[in-house]
Residue frames as qw, qx, qy, qz and C-alpha x, y, z in Angstrom:
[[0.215, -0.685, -0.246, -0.651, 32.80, -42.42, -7.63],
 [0.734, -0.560, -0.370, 0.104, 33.11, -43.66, -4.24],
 [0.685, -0.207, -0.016, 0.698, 36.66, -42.59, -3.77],
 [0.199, 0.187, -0.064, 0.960, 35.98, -39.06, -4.79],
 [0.444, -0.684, -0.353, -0.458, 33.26, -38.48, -2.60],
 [0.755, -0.532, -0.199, 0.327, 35.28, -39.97, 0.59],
 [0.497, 0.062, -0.116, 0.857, 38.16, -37.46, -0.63],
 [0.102, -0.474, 0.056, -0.873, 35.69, -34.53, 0.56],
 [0.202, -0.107, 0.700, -0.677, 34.36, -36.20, 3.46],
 [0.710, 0.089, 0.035, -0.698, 31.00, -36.93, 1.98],
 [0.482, 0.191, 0.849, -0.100, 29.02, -40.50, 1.92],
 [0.005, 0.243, 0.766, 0.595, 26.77, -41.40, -0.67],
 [0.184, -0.565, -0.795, 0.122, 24.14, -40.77, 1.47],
 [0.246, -0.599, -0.132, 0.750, 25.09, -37.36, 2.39],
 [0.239, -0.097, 0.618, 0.743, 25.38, -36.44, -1.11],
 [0.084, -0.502, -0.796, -0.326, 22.17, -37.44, -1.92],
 [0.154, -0.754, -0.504, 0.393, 20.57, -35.51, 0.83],
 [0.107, -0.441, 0.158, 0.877, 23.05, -32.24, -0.32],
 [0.011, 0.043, -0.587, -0.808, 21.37, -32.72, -4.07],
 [0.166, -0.663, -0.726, -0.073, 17.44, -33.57, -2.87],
 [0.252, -0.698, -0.266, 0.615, 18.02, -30.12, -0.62],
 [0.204, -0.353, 0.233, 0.883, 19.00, -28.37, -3.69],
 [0.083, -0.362, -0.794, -0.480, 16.42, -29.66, -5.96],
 [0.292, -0.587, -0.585, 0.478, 14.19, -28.96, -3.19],
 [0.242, -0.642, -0.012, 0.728, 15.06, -25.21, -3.11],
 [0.006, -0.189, 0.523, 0.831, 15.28, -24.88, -6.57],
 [0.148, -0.266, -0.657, -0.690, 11.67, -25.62, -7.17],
 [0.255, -0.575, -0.628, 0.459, 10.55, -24.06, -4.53],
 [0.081, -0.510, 0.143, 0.844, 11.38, -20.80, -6.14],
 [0.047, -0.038, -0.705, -0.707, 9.46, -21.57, -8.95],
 [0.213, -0.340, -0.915, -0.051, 6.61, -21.53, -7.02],
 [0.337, -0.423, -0.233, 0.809, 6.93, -18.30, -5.62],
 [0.289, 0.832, 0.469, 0.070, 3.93, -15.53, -7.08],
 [0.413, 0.460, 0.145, 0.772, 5.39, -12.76, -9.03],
 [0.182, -0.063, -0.199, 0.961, 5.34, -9.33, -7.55],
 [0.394, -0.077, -0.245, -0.882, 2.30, -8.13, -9.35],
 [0.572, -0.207, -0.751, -0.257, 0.55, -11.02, -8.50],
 [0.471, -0.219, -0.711, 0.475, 1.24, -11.37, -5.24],
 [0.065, 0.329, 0.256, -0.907, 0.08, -7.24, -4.30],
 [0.465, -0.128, -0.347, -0.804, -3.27, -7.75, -6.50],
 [0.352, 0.011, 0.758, -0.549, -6.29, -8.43, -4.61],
 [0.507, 0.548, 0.477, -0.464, -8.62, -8.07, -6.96],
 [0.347, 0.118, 0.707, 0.604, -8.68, -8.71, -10.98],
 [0.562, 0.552, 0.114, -0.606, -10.38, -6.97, -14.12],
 [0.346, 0.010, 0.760, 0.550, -10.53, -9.55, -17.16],
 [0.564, 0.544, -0.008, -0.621, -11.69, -8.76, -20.59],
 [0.522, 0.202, 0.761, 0.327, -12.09, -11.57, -23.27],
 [0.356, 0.462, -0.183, -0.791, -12.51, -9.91, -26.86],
 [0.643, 0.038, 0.750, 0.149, -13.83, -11.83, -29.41],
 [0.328, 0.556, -0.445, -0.621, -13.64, -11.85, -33.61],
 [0.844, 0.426, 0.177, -0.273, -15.06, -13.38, -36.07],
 [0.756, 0.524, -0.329, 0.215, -11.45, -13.93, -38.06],
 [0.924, 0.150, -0.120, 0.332, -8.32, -15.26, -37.66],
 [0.204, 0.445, -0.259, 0.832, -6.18, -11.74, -37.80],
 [0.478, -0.329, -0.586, 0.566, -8.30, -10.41, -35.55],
 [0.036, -0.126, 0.212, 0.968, -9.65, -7.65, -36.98],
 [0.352, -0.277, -0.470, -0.760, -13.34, -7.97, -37.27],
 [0.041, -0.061, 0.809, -0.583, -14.42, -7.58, -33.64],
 [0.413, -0.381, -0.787, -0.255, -17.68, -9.88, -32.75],
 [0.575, -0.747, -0.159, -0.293, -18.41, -8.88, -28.92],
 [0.175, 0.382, -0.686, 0.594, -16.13, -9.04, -25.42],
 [0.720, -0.655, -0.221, -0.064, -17.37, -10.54, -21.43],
 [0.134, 0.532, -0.438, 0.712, -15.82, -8.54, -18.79],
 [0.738, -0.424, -0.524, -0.047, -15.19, -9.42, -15.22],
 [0.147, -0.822, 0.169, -0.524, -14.96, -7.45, -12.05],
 [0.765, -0.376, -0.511, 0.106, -13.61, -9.20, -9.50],
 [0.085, 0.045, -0.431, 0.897, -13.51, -5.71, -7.25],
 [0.318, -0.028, -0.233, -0.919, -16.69, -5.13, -8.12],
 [0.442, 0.194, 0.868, -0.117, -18.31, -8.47, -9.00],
 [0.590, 0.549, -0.028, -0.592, -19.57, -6.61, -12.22],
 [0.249, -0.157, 0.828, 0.478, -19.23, -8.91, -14.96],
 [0.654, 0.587, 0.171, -0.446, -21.30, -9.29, -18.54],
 [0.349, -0.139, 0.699, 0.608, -21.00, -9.65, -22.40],
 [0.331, 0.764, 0.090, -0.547, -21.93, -8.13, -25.22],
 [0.391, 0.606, -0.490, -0.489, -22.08, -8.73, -28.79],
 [0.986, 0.040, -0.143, -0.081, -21.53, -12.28, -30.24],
 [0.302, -0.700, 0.622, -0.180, -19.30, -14.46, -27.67],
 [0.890, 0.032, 0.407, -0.205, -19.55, -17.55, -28.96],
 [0.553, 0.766, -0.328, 0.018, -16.65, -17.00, -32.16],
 [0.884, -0.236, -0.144, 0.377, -13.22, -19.64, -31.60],
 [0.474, 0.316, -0.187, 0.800, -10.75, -16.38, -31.74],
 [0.357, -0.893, -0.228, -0.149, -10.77, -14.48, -28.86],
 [0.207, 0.620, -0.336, 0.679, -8.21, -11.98, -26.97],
 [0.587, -0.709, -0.385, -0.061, -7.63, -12.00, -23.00],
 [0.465, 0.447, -0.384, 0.661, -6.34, -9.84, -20.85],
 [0.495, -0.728, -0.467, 0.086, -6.03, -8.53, -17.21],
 [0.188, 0.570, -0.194, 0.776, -5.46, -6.03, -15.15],
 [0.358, -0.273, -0.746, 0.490, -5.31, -5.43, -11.39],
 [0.010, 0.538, 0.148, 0.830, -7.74, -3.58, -10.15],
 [0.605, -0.750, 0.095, -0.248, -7.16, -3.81, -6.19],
 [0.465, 0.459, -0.573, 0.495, -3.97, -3.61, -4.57],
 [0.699, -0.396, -0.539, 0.253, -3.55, -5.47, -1.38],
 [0.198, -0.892, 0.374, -0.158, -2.12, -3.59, 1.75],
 [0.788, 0.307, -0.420, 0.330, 1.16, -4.72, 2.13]]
């Protein structure tokens, strides 16, 4: 291994450094916030919740403003199936 490292000029040492730098980089980019993410200032979540499995006998929902600060819940929130989603609902200036 030695001998085909010296045929491109490179140490062992060098090497290393070339493959920590890439590693490096490569999960550096994986850290990096998605588009949408990054240009939302402000969330809206809704949690649904249901009394079954399918989903299909809806119990109650808590909603959260975080443009607003409204947030609540209604109906029965206390059920193990439940639904979440979000949606921005403030867009940074950019």
């Amino acid at each position: 291994m030695v001998e085909k490292l010296s045929r491109f000029g490179l140490t062992q040492r060098t090497s290393l450094l070339l493959l920590l730098l890439v590693a490096l980089l490569a999960s550096g980019a994986l850290l990096v916030p998605k588009d949408a993410e990054a240009a939302c200032c402000g969330w809206y979540t809704t949690t649904v919740y249901y009394f079954d499995a399918a989903k299909t006998q809806y119990a109650g929902e808590c909603w959260n403003d975080g443009c607003s600060s409204d947030s609540g819940c209604t109906g029965t929130t206390n059920t193990a199936y439940h639904t979440l989603s979000r949606s921005c609902c403030e867009t940074c200036q950019q």
